[in-house]
Structures are given as C-alpha cells and as structure tokens.
N, CA, C and O atoms as a Maestro MAE file, in Angstrom:
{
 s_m_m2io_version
 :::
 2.0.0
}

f_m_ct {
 s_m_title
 :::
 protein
 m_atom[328] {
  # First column is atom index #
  i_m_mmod_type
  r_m_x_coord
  r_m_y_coord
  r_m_z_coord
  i_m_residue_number
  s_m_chain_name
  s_m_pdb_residue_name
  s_m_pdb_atom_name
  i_m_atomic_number
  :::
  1 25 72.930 119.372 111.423 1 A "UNK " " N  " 7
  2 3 74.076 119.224 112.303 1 A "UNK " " CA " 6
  3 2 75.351 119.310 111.455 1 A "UNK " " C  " 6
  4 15 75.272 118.819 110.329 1 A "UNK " " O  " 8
  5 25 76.272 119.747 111.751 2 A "UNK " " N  " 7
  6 3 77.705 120.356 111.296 2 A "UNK " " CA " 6
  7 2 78.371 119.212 111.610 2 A "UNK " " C  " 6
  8 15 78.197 118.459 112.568 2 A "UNK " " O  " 8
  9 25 79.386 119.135 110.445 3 A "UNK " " N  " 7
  10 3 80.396 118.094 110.343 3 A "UNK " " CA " 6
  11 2 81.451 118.492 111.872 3 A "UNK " " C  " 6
  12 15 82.007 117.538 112.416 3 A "UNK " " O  " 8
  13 25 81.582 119.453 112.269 4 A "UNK " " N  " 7
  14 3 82.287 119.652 113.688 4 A "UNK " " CA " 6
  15 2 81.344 119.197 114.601 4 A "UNK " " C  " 6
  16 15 82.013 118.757 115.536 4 A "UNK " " O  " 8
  17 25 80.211 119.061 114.844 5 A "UNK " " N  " 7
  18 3 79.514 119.111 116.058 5 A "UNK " " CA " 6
  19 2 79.310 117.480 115.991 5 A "UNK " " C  " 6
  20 15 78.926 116.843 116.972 5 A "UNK " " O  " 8
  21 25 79.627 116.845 114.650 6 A "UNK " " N  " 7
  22 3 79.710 114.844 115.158 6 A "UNK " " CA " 6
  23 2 81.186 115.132 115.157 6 A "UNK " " C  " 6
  24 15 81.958 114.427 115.807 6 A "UNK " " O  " 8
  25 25 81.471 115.848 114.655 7 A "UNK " " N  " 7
  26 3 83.082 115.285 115.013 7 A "UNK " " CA " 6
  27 2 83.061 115.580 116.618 7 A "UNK " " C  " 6
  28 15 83.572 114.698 117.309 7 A "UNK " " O  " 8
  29 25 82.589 116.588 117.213 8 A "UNK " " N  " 7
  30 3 82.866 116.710 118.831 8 A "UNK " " CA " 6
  31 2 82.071 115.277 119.614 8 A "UNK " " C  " 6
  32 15 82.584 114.820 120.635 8 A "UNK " " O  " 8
  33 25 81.035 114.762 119.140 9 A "UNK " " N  " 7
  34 3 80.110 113.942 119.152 9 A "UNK " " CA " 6
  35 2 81.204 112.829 119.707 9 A "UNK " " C  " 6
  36 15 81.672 112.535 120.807 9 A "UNK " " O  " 8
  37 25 81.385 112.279 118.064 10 A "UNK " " N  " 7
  38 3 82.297 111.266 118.009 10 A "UNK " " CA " 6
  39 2 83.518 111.072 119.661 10 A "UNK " " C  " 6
  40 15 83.544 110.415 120.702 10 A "UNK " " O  " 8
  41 25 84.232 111.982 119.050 11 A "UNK " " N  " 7
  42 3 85.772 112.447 120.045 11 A "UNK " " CA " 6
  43 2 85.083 112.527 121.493 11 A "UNK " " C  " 6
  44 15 85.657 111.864 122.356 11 A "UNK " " O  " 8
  45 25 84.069 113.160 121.845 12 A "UNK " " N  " 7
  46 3 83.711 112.770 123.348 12 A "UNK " " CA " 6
  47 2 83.188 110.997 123.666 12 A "UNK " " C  " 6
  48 15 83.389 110.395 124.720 12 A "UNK " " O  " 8
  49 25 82.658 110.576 122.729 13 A "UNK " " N  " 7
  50 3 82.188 109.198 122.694 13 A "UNK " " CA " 6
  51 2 83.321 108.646 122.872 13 A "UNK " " C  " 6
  52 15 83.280 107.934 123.875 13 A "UNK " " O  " 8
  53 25 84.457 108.641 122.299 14 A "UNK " " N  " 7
  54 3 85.537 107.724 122.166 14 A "UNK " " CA " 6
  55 2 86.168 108.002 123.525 14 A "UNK " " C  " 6
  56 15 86.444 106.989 124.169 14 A "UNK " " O  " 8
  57 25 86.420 109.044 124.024 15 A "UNK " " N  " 7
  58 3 86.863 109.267 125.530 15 A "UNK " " CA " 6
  59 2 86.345 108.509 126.617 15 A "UNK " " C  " 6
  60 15 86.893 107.783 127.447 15 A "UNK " " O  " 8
  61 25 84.915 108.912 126.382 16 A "UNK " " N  " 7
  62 3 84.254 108.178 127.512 16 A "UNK " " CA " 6
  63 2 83.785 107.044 127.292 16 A "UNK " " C  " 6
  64 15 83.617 106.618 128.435 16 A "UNK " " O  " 8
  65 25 83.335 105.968 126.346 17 A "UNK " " N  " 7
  66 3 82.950 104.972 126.085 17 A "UNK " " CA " 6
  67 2 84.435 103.973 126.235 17 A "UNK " " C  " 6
  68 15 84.412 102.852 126.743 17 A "UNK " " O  " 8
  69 25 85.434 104.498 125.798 18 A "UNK " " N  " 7
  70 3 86.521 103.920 125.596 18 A "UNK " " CA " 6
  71 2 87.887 103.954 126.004 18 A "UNK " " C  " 6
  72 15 88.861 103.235 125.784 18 A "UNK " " O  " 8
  73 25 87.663 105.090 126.722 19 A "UNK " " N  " 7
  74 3 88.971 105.783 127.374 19 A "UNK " " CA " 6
  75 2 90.381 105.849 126.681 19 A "UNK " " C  " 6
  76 15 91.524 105.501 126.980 19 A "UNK " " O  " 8
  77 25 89.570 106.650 125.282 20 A "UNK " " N  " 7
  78 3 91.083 106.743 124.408 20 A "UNK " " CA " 6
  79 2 91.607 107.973 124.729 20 A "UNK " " C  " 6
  80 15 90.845 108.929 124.871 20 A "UNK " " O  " 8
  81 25 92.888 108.100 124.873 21 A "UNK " " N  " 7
  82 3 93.646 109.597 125.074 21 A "UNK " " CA " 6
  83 2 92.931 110.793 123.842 21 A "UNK " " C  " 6
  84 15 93.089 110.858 122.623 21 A "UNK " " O  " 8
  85 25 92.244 111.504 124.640 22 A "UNK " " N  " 7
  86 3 92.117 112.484 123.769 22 A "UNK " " CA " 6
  87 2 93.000 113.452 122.548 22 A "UNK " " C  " 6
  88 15 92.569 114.081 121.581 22 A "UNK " " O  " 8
  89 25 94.049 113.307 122.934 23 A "UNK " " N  " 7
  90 3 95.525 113.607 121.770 23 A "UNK " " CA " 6
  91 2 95.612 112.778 121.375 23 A "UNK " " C  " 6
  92 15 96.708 112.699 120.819 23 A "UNK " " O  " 8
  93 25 94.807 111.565 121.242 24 A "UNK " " N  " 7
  94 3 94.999 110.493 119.850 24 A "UNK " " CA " 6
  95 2 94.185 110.619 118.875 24 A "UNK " " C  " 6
  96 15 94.402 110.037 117.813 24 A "UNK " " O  " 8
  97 25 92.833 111.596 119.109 25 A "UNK " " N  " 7
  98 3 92.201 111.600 118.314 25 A "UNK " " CA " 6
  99 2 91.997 112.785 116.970 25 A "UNK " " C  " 6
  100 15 91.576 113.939 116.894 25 A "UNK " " O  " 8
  101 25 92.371 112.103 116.322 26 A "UNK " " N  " 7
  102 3 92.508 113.555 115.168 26 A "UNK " " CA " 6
  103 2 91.350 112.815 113.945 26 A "UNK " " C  " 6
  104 15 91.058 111.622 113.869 26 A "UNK " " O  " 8
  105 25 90.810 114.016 113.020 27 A "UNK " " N  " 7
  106 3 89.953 113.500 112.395 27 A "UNK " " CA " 6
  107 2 90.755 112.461 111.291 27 A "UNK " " C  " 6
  108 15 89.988 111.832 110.563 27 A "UNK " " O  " 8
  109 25 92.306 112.203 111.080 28 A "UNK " " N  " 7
  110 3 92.883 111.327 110.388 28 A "UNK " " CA " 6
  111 2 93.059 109.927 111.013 28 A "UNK " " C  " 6
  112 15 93.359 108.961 110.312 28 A "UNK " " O  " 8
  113 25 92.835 109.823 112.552 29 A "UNK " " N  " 7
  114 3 92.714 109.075 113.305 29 A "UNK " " CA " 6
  115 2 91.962 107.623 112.713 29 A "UNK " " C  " 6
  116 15 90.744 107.560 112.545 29 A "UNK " " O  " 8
  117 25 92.932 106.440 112.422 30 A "UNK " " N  " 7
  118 3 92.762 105.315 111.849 30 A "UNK " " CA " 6
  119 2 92.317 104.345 113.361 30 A "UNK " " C  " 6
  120 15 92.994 103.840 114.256 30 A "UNK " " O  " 8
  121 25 90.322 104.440 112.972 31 A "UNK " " N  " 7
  122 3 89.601 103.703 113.938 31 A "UNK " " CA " 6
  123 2 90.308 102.484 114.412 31 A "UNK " " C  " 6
  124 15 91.100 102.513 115.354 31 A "UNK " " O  " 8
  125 25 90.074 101.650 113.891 32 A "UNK " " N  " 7
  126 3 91.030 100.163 114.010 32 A "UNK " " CA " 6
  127 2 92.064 100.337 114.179 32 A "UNK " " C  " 6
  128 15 92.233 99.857 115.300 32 A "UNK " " O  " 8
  129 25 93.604 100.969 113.631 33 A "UNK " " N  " 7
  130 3 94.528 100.432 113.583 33 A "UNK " " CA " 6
  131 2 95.235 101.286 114.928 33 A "UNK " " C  " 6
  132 15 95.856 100.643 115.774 33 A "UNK " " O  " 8
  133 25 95.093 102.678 115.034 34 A "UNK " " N  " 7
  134 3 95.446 103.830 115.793 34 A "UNK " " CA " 6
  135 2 94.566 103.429 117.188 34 A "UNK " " C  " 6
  136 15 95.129 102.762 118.057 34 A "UNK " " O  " 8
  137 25 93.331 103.813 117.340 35 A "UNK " " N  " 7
  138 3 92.284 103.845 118.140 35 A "UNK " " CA " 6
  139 2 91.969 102.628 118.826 35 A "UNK " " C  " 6
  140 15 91.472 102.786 119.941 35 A "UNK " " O  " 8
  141 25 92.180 101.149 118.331 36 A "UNK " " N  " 7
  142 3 92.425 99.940 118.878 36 A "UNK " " CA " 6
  143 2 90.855 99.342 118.602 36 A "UNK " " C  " 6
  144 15 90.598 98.185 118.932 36 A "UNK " " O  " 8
  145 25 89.820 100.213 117.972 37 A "UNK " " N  " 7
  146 3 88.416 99.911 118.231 37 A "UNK " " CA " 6
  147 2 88.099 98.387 117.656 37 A "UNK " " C  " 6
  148 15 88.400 97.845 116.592 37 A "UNK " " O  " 8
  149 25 87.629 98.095 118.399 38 A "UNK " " N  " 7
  150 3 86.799 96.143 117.461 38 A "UNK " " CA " 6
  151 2 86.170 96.423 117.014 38 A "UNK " " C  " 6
  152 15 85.932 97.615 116.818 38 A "UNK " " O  " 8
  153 25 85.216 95.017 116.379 39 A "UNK " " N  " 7
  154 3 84.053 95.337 116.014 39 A "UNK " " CA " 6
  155 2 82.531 95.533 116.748 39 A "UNK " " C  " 6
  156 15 81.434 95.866 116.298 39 A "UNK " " O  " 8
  157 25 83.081 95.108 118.290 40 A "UNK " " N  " 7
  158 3 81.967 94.933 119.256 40 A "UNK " " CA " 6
  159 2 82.397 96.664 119.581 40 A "UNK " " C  " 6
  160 15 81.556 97.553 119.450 40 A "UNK " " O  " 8
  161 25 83.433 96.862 119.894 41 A "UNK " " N  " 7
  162 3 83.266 98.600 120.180 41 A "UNK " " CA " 6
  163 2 82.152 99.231 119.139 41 A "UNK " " C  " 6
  164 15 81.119 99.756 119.555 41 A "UNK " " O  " 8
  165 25 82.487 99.117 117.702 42 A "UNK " " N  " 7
  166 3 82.155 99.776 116.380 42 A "UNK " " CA " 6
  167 2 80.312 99.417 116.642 42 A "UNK " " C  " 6
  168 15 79.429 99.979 115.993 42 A "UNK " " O  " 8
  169 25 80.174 98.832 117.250 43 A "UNK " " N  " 7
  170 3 78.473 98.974 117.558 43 A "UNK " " CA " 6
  171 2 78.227 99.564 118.374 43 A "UNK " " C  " 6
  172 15 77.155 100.168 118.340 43 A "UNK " " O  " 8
  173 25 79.177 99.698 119.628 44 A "UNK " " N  " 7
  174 3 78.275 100.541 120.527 44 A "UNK " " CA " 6
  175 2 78.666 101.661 120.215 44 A "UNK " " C  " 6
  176 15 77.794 102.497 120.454 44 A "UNK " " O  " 8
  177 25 79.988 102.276 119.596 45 A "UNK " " N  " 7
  178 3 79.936 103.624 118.956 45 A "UNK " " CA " 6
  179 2 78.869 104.036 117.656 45 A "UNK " " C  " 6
  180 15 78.537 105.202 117.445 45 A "UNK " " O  " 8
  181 25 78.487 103.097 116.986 46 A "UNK " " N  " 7
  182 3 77.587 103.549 116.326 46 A "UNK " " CA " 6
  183 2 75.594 103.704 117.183 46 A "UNK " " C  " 6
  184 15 74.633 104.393 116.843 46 A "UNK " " O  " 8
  185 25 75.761 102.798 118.206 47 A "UNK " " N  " 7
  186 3 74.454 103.157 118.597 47 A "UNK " " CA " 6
  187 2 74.705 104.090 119.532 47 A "UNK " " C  " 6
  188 15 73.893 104.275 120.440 47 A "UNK " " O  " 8
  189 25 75.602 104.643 119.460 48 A "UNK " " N  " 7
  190 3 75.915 106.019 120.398 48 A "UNK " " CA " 6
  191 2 75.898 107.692 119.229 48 A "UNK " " C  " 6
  192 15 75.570 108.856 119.461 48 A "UNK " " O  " 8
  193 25 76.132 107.378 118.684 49 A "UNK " " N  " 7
  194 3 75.805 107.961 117.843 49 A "UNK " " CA " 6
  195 2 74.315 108.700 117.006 49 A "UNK " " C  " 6
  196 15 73.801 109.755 116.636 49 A "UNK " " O  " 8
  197 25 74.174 107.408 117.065 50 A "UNK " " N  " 7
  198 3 72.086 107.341 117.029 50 A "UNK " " CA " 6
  199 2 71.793 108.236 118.240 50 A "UNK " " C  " 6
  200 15 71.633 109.448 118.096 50 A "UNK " " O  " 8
  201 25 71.713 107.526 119.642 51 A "UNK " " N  " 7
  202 3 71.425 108.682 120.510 51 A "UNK " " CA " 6
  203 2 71.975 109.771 120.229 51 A "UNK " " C  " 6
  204 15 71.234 110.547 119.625 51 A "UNK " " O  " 8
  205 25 72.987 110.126 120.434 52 A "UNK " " N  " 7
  206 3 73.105 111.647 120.063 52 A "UNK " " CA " 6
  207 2 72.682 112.100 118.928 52 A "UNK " " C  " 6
  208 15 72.342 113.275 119.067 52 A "UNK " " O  " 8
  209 25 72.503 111.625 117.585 53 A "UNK " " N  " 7
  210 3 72.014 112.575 116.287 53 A "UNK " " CA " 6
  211 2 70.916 112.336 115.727 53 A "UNK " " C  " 6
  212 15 70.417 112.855 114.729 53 A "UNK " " O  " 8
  213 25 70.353 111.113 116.741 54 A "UNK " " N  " 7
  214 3 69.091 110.484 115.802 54 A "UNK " " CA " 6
  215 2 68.760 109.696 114.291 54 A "UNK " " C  " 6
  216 15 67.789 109.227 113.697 54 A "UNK " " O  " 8
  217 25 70.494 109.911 114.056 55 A "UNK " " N  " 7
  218 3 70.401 108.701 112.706 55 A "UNK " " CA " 6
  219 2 71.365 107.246 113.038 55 A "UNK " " C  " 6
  220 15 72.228 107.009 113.884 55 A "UNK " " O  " 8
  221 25 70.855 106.564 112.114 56 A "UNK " " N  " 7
  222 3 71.832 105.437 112.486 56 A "UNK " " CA " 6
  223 2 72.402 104.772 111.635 56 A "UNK " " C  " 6
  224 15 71.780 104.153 110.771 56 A "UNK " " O  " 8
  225 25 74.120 104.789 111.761 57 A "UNK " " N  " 7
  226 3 74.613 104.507 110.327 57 A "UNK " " CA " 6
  227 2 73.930 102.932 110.344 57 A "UNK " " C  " 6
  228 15 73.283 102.402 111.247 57 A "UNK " " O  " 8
  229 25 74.421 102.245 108.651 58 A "UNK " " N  " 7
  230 3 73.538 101.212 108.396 58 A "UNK " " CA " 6
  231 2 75.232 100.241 108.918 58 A "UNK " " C  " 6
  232 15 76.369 100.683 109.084 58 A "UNK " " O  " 8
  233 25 74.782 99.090 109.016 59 A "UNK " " N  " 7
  234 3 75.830 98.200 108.659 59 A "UNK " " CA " 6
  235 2 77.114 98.328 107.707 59 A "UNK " " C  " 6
  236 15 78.324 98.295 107.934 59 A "UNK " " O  " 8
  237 25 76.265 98.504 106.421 60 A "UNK " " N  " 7
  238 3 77.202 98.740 105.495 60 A "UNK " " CA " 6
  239 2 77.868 100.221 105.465 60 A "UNK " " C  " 6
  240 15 78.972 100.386 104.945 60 A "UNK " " O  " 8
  241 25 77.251 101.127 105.962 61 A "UNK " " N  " 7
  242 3 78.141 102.441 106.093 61 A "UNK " " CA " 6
  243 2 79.190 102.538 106.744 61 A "UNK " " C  " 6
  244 15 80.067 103.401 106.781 61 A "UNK " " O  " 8
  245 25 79.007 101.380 107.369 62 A "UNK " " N  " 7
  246 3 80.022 101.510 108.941 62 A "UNK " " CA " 6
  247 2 81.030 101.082 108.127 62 A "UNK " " C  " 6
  248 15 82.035 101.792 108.089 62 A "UNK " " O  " 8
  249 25 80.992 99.816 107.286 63 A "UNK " " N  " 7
  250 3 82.202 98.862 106.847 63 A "UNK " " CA " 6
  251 2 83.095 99.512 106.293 63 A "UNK " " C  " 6
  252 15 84.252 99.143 106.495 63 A "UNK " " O  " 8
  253 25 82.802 100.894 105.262 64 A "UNK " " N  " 7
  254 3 84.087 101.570 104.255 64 A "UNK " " CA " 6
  255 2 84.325 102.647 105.027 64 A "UNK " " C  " 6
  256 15 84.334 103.775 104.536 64 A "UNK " " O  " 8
  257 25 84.611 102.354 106.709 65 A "UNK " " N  " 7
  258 3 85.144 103.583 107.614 65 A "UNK " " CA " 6
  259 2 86.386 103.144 107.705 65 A "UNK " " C  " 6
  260 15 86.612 101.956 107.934 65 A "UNK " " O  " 8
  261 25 87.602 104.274 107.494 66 A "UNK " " N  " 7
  262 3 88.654 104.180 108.579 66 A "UNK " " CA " 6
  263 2 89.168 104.397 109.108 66 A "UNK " " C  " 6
  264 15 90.087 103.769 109.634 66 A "UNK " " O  " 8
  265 25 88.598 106.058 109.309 67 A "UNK " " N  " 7
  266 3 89.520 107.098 109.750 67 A "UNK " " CA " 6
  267 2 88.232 107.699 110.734 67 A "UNK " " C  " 6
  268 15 87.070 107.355 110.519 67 A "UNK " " O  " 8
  269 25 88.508 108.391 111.545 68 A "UNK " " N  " 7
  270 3 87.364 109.496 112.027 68 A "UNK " " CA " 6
  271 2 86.726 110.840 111.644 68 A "UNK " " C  " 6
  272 15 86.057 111.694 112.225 68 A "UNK " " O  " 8
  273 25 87.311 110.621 110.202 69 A "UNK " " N  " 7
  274 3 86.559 111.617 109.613 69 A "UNK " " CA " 6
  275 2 85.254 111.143 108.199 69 A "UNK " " C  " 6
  276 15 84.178 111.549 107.761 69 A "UNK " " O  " 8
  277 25 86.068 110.255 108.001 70 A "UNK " " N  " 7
  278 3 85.022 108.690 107.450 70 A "UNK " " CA " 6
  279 2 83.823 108.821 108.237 70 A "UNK " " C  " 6
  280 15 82.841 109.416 107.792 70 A "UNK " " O  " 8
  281 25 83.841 108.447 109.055 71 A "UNK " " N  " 7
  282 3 82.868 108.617 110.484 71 A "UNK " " CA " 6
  283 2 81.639 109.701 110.452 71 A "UNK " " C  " 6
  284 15 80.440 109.600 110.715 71 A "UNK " " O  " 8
  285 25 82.458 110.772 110.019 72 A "UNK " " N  " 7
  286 3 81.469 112.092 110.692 72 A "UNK " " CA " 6
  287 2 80.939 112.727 109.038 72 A "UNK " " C  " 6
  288 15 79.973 113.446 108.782 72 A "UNK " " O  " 8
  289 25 81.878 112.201 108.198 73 A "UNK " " N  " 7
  290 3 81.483 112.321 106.915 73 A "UNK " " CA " 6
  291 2 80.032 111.590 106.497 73 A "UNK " " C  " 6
  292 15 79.009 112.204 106.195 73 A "UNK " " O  " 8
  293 25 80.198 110.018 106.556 74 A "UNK " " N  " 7
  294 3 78.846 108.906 106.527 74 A "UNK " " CA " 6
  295 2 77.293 109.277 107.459 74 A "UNK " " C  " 6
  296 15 76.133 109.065 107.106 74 A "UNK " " O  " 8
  297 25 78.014 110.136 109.233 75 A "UNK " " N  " 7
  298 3 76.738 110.872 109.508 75 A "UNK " " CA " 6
  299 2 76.249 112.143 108.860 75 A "UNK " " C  " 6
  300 15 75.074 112.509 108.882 75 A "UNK " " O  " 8
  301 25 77.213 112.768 108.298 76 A "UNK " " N  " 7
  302 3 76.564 114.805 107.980 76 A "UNK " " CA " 6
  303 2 75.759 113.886 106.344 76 A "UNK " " C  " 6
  304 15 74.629 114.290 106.068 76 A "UNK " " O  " 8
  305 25 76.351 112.765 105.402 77 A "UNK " " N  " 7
  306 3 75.654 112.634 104.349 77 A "UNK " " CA " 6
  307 2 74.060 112.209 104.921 77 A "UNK " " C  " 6
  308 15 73.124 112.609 104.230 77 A "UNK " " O  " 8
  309 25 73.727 111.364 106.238 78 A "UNK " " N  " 7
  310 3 72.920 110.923 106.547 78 A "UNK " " CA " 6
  311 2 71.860 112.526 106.551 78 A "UNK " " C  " 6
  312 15 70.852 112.738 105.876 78 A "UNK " " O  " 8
  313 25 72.335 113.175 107.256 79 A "UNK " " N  " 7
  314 3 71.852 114.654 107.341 79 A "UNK " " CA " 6
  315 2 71.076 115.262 106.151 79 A "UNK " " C  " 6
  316 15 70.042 115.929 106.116 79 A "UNK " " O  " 8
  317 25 71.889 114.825 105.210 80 A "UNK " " N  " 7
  318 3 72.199 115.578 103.941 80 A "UNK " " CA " 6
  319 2 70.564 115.286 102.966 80 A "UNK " " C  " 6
  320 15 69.707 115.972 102.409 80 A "UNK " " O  " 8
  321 25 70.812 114.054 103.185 81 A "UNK " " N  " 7
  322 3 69.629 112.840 102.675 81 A "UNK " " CA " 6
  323 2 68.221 112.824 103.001 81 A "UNK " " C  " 6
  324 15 67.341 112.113 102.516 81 A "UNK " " O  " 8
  325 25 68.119 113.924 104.109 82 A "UNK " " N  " 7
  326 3 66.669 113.656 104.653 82 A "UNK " " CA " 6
  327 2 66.222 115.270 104.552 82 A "UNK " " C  " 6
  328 15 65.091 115.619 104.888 82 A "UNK " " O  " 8
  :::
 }
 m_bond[327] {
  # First column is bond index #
  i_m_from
  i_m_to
  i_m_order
  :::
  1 1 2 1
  2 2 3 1
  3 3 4 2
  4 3 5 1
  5 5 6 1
  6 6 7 1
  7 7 8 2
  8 7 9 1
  9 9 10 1
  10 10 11 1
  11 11 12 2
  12 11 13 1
  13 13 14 1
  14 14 15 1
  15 15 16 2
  16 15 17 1
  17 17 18 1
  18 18 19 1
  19 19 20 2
  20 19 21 1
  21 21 22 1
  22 22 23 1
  23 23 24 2
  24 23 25 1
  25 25 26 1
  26 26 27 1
  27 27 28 2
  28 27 29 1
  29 29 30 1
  30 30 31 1
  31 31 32 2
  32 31 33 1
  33 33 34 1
  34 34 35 1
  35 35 36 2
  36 35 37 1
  37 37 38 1
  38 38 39 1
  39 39 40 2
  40 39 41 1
  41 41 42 1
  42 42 43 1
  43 43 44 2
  44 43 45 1
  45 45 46 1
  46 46 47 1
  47 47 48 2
  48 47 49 1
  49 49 50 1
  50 50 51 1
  51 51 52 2
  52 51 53 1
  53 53 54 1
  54 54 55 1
  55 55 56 2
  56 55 57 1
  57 57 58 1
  58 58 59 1
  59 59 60 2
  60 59 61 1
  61 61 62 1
  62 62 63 1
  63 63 64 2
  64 63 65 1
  65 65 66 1
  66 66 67 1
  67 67 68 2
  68 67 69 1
  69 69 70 1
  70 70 71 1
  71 71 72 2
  72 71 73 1
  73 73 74 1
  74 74 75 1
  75 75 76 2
  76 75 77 1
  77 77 78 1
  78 78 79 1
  79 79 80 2
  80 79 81 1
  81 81 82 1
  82 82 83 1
  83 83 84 2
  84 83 85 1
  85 85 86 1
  86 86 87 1
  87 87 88 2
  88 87 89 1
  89 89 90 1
  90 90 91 1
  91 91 92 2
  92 91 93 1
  93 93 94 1
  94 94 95 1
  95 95 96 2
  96 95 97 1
  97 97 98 1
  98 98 99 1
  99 99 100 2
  100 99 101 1
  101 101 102 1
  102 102 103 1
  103 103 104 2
  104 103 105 1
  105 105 106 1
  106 106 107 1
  107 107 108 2
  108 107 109 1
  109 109 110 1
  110 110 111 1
  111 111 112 2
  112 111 113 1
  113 113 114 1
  114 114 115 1
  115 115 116 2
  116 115 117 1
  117 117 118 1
  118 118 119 1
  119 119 120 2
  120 119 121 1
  121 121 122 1
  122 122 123 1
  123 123 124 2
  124 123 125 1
  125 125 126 1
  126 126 127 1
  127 127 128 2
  128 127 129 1
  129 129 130 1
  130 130 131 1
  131 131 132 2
  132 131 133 1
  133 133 134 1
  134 134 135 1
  135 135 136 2
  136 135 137 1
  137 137 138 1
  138 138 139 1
  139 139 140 2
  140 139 141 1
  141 141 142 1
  142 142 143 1
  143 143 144 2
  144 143 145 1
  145 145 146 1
  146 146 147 1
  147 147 148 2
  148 147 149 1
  149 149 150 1
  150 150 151 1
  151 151 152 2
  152 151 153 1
  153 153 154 1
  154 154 155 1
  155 155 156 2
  156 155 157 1
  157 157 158 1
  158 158 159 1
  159 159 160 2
  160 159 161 1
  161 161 162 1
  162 162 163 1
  163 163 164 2
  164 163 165 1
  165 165 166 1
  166 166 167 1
  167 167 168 2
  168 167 169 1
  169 169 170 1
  170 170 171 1
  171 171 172 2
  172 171 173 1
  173 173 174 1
  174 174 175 1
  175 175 176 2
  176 175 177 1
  177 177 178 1
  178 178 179 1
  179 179 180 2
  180 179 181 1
  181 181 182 1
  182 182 183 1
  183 183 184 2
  184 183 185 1
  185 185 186 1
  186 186 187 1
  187 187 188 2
  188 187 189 1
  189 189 190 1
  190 190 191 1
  191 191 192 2
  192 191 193 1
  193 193 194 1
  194 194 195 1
  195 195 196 2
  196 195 197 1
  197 197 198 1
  198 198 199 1
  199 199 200 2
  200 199 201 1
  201 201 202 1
  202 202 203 1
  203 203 204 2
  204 203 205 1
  205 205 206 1
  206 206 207 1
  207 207 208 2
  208 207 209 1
  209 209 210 1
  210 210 211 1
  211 211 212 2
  212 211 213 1
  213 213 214 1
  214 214 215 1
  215 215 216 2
  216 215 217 1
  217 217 218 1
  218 218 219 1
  219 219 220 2
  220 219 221 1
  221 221 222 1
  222 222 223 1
  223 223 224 2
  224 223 225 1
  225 225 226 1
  226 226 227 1
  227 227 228 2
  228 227 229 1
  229 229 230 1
  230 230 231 1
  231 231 232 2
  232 231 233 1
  233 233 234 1
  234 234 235 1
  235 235 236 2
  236 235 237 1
  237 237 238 1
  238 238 239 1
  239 239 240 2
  240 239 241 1
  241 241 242 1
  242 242 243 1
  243 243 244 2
  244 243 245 1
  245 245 246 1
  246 246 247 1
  247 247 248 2
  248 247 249 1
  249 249 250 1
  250 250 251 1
  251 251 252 2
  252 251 253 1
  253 253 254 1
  254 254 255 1
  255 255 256 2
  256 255 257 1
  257 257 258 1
  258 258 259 1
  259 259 260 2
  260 259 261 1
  261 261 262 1
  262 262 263 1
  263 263 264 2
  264 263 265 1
  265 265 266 1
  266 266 267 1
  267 267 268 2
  268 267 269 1
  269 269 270 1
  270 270 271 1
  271 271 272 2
  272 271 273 1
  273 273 274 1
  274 274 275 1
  275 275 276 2
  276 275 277 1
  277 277 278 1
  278 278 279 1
  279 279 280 2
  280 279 281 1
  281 281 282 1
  282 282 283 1
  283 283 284 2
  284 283 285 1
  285 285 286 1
  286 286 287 1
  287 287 288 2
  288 287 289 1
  289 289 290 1
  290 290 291 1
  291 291 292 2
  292 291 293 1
  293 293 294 1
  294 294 295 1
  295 295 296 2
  296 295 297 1
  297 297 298 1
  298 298 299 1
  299 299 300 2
  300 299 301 1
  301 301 302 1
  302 302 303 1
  303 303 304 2
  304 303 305 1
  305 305 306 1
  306 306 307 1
  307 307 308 2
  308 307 309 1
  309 309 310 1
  310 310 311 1
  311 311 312 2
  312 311 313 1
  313 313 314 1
  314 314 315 1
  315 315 316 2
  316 315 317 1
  317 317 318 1
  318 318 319 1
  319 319 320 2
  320 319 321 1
  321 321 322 1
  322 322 323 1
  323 323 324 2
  324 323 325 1
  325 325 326 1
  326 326 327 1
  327 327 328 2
  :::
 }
}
C-alpha cells in the first residue's frame, strides 16, 4: 500500500469519524493542535486504520505522531517490515 492511498485512508477517516473540514487537512496537518484530535479520538483513528490496512499501529508508534504525515509514514514503515 502507497504512502497516498493511507494518506487518502487517513483524510477520509478524519472526515467521517470526526467531521473535520476537509481543507484542514494537509499532510503537515498538526493532529492535536490543528485537528483538535484527543486521545480517545487517537484510538478509534488508529483502530480504523487497522480495518482498512490490516496493520495496527502499536501504542508506542502512535505517541511520536504529530502531523498527518507522521501518521501515514508509521503505517507504509509497518508495510515495509513485513
């Protein structure tokens, strides 16, 4: 899977799980501070994620995210790895 196709992943998740304006989301897009996400969001975006790609970031992958490209970077290495 292509670093664009979680990034589309991602950016539709955040729309519909969360109803963020889609022109907010850029892959520089600062999860927390920009995006408003918690940490109870940051789980169900990550087990949303799992469904769609079949991997699942760990705990600790999640923690040194902060941008949305952080994000899609930590899944394509998951890719990368197997």
């Amino acid at each position: 899977m292509s670093e664009t196709q979680i990034y589309e992943i991602l950016k539709n998740a955040l729309v519909t799980l969360f109803e963020i304006d889609e022109a907010k989301i850029t892959p520089q897009s600062l999860i927390y501070e920009e995006l408003e996400i918690d940490s109870i969001d940051a789980v169900d975006l990550v087990d949303h994620i799992k469904k769609k790609t079949g991997y699942r970031l760990e705990p600790e992958d999640f923690k040194s995210v902060k941008t949305i490209d952080d994000i899609v970077k930590a899944v394509a290495k998951k890719f990368e790895n197997n």
